[in-house]
N, C-alpha and C positions, 0 to 999 in steps of 0.2 A: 636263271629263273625257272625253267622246265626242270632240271633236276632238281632242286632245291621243293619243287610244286609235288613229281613225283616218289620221292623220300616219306611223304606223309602217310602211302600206302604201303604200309610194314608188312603186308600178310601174304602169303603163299607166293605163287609162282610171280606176281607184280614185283616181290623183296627183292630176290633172284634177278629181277633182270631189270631195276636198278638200280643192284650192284652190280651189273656190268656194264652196266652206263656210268658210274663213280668212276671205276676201273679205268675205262679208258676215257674220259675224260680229263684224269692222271696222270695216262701216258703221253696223251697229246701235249699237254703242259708241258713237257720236260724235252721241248721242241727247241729252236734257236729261236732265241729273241730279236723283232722284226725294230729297227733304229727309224720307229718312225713316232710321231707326235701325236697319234690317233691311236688310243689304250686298245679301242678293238679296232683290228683292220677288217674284220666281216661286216661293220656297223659302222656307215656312215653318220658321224657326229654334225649336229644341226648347229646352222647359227654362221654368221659374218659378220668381225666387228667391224671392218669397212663399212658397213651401211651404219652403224652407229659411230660411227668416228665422223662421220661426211654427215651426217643429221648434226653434229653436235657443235662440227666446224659453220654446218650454216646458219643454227642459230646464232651465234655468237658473233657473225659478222656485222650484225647494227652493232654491236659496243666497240669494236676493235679494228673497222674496217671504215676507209673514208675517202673520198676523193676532192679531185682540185683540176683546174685547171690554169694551164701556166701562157704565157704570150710565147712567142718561138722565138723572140730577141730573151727572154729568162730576165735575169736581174731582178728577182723577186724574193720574197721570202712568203712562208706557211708556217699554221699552227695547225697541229695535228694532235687531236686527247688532249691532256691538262696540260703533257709534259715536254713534246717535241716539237720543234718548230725547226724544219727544214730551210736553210738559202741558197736558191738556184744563181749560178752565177751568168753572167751576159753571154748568148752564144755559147749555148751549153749543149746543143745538139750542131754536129755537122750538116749542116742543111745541103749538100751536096748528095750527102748518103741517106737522109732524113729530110725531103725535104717539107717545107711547115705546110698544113693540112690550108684547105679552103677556109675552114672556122677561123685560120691565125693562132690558133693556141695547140698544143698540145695535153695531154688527161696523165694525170697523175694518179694512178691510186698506192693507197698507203695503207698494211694493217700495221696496228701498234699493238706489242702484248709488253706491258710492264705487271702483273699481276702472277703466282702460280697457276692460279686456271686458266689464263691468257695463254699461259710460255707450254702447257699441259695438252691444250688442242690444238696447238702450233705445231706440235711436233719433231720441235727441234728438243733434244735434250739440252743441261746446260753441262755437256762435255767438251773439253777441246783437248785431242790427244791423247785420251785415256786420262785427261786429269779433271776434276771438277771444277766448274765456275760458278762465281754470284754473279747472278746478271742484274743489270740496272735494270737495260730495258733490249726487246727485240721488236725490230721493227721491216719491213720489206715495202721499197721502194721499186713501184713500174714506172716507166713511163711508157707513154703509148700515142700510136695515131693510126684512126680507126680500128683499133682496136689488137695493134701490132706491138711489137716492141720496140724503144728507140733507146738505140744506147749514147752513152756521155760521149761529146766529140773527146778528141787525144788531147791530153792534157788537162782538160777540165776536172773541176771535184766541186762536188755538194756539202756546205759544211752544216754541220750537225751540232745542233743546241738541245742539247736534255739539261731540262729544270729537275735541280737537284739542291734542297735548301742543306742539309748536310753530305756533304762527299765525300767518298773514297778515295782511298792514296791506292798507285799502282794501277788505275783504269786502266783495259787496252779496248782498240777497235777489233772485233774480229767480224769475218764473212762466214756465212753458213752454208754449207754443201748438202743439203739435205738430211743427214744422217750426225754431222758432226759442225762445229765451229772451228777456225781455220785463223791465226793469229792476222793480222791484217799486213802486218809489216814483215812475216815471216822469219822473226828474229824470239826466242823464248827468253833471252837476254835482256831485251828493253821494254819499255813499257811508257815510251813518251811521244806514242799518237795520239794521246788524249789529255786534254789538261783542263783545269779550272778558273772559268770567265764569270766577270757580269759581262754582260752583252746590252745595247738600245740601238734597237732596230727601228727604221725610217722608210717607209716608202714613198714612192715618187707622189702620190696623190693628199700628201699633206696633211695624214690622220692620223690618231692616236701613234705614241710610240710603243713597240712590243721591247717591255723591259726583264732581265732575268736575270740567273745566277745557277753556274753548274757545270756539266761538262761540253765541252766545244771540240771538236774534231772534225775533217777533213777525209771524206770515203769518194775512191775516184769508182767505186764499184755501186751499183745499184742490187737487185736481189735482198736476200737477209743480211741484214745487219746487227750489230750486236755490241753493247758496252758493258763489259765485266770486267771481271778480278778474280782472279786463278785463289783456288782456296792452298793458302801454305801448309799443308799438315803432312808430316811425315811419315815414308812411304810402311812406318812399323807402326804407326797409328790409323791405317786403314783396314779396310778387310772385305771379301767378298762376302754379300747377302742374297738368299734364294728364298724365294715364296713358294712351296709348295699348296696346288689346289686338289680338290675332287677330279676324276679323272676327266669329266665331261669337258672343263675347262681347259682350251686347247689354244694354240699359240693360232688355230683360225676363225677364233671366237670370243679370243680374250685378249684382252692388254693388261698392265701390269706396270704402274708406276711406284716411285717413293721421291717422295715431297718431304724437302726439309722443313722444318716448323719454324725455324727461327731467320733463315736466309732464302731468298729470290731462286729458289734453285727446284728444276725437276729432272730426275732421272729417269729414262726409264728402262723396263729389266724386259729383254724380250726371250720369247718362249725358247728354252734348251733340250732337243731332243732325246738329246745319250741320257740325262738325269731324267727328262720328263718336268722339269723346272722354270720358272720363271728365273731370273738369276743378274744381276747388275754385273753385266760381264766387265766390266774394267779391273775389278775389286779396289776402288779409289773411295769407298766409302768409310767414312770417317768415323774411328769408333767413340760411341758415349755421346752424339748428335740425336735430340729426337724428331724424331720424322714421323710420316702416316706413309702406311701403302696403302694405295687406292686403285681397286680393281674392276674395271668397269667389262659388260661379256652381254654379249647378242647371243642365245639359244635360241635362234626361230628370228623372222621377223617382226618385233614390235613386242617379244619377249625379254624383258631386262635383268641383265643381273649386278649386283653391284654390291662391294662392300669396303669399307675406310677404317683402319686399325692401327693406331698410334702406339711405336713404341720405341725403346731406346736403341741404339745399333750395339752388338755384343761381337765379337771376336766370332768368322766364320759362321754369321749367323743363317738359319733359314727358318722362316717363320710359317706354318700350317692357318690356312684363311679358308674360310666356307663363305662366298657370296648368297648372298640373297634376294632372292627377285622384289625389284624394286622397280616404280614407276619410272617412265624419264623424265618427267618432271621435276622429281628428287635428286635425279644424279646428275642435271645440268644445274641444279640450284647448290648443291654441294661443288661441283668443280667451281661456281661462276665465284663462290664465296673461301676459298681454300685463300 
């Protein structure tokens, strides 16, 4: 900008001496290039999408976040959203190591994301292994006393009813490790921890019966949970995808997703510093699927930027995005409806 400002003064001795400022600003250039994610390292780059990621997780927790409280004997069942409905079984905590609070219950809390904007500020991709998944539904199971955690006694399991009026062949259970999904059975050969029930549920107190149809499974794990179906596409019908942005967009101020359009599924592409690229590092992405990449970026606090471009996946593709400052109220009303 100071060169570019001084160039305007052409005449006499000013000319001269910046063109010795061109000069070695020239030579400087032709420096080693510094393998970091910040285009100038003299100029710190403004903005955390942390505090927009954490603003947008906590809106979102009245739709997707609920709690319960259970007896410390268990033998209960919960509906939790339209679609899940958890059965604790009798003596499901070790009350030796756990033992039951003064209240007599133990607190349950449960978020449920069955929706892409749900699965999108969750956090969790829908990868397991480097391979893509369609997820039904993702859900995370605490329990608690006082506000601790209590895990399943040995041998106990929670079984799991997801209302599903049409279903999926090949469901599995899998567990979430914060970064990744984790086959539940840890066999990539089977696929018969999860199968398809009616179910009529009864509790002790003589009320309505909770009746369904869908998938029924068995998680002796609490944490994220997870019911999907590995997408079959072969490994010459994938390809890696990169988002190139403006340079201000940086892997500590931006994120960088792709949302399929047509299946439960989100990826997302985190920041690559040797290319300067956004980039879906597995390259499991399926070519000829249309999807949106949706980029959401903090410049400053309470500065937004955001932009959603739908397009088809091509062979080694990278796609060039300019966001644009956009309220938050538009870009949680866009994720909440993806």
């Amino acid at each position: 900008m100071i060169i570019s400002g001084l160039l305007r003064n052409k005449n006499g001795v000013m000319g001269k001496y910046v063109f010795g400022l061109v000069f070695l600003f020239m030579m400087m250039s032709c420096g080693e290039d510094v393998d970091i994610f910040v285009p100038k390292s003299s100029q710190a780059v403004g903005g955390d999408i942390s505090r927009l990621t954490s603003k947008l997780k906590l809106d979102f927790q009245g739709d997707i976040h609920y709690t319960a409280t259970c007896d410390c004997n268990g033998d209960k069942f919960f509906e939790f959203d339209k679609d899940l409905v958890l059965v604790i079984p009798p003596q499901f905590v070790d009350l030796t190591q756990f033992p039951c609070p003064q209240s007599g219950h133990y607190d349950l809390e449960v978020t449920v994301c069955d929706t892409k904007g749900e699965i999108l500020i969750a956090g969790i991709p829908t990868v397991s292994e480097k391979n893509l998944l369609e997820s039904r539904i993702e859900f995370n199971v605490q329990i608690k006393s006082a506000g601790q955690h209590v895990k399943l006694g040995h041998g106990k399991q929670i079984r799991l009813l997801v209302k599903d009026p049409d279903p999926r062949e090949r469901m599995e259970l899998f567990y979430g490790n914060d970064t990744d999904w984790l086959q539940a059975d840890g066999n990539p050969d089977t696929w018969d921890n999860v199968s398809t029930d009616d179910w009529v549920l009864q509790d002790s107190t003589g009320g309505d019966p909770v009746t369904g149809f869908g998938y029924s499974a068995f998680s002796d794990s609490t944490d994220w949970i997870n019911v999907d179906v590995f997408f079959t596409i072969p490994v010459e019908h994938r390809t890696a995808v990169c988002i190139e942005l403006p340079e201000e967009f940086t892997n500590t101020n931006t994120e960088v997703f792709l949302v399929f359009k047509d299946y439960n599924s989100v990826t997302y592409m985190p920041g690559d510093s040797s290319t300067m690229q956004f980039c879906e590092s597995y390259q499991s992405t399926p070519i000829g699927f249309n999807v949106t990449f949706v980029v959401i970026s903090e410049q400053g606090e309470g500065n937004y930027f955001f932009a959603a471009k739908e397009a088809v996946i091509t062979p080694n593709m990278t796609e060039y995005i300019v966001p644009k400052r956009t309220p938050y109220e538009e870009i949680k009303n866009f994720i909440v409806h993806l």
